[in-house]
N, C-alpha and C positions, 0 to 999 in steps of 0.2 A: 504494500500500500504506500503509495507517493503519500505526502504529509504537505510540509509549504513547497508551494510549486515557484513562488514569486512575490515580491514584496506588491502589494495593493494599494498601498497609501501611508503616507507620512502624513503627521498631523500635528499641532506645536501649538503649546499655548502661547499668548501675545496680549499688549496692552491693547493694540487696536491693530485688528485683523484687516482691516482696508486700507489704512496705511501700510501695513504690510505685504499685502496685495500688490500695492501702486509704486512699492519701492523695489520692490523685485521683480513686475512688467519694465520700470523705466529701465535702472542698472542690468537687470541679467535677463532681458527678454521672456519673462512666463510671462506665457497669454494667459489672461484671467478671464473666469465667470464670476457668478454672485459666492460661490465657497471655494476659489482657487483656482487650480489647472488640475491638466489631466494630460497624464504623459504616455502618449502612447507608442506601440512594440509591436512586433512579431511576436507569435512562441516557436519557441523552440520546437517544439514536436513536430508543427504545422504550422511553415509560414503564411499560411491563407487565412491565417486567425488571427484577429489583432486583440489586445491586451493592454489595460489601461493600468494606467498607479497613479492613484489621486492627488494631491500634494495640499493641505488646504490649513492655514490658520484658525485657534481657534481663538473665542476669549477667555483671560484668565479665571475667570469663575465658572467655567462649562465643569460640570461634576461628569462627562462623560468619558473622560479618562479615569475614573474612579475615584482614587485621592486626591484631595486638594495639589499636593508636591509633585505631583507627578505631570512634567512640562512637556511627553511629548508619549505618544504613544501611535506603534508601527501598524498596521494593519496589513495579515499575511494572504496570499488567495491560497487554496486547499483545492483538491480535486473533490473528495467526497467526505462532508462535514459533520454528518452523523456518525457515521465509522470512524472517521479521524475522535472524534467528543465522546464516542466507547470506550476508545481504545486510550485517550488521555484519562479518563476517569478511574481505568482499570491502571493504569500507573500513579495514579493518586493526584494528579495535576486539579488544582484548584480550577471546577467550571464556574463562572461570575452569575452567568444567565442562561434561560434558556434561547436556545436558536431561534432565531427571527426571518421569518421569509417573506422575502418582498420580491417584486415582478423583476427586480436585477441581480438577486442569489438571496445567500444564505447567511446569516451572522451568529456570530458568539463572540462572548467575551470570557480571556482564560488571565488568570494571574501567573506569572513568571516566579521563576524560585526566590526574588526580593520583591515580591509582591508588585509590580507594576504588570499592568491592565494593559494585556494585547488582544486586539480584533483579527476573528480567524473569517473569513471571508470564502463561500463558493462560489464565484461568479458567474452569471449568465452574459458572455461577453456580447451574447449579438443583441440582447437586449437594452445592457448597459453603453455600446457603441452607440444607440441610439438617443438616448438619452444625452450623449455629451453634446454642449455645447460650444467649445473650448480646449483647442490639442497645442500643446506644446510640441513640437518636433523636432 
């Protein structure tokens, strides 16, 4: 069983996430939407599949990185996120939530052996290509 297939999204807390937005469109060219960019790829398996990794500011009081201290949390894609959230539980891996499915995959949230809050992700890539509004290339 493949586990993370690829990083899905980077995501950081900030004082003002549109300012930071608009500082890193001007100096380092990320094309922005309303929650960031989205950097898109080939996969590796099948280059006729394109694959995205989100990139997106939060602000500093979003509790959805879980602890307050916690500035930055990665979001992994997974190929199959039920088996993969068996298979961690039966290794004792702390699960946050249960899986959430939305028309662009699957979510969980798992804590890391120092406790920070990582998003495990099963994308639906042809759904989520749809949805982007906004490619970094």
């Amino acid at each position: 069983m493949k586990r993370v297939t690829s990083i899905g999204g980077i995501f950081f807390k900030c004082n003002n996430p549109q300012a930071q937005m608009d500082w890193y469109a001007i100096h380092l060219g990320i094309s922005m939407e309303q929650n960031g960019s989205s950097f898109q790829w080939r996969q590796a398996d099948d280059k006729e599949q394109l694959g995205h990794t989100a990139w997106s500011p939060f602000n500093n009081n979003t509790d959805y990185f879980g602890e307050p201290s916690q500035q930055y949390m990665i979001n992994y894609r997974v190929e199959n996120l039920v088996e993969l959230v068996a298979q961690l539980k039966k290794e004792g891996v702390t699960i946050v939530d249960e899986i959430e499915e939305f028309e662009y995959g699957r979510f969980v949230h798992i804590l890391d052996l120092e406790g920070n809050r990582v998003e495990l992700w099963e994308p639906k890539d042809d759904v989520y290509a749809k949805m982007v509004t906004v490619v970094t290339k």
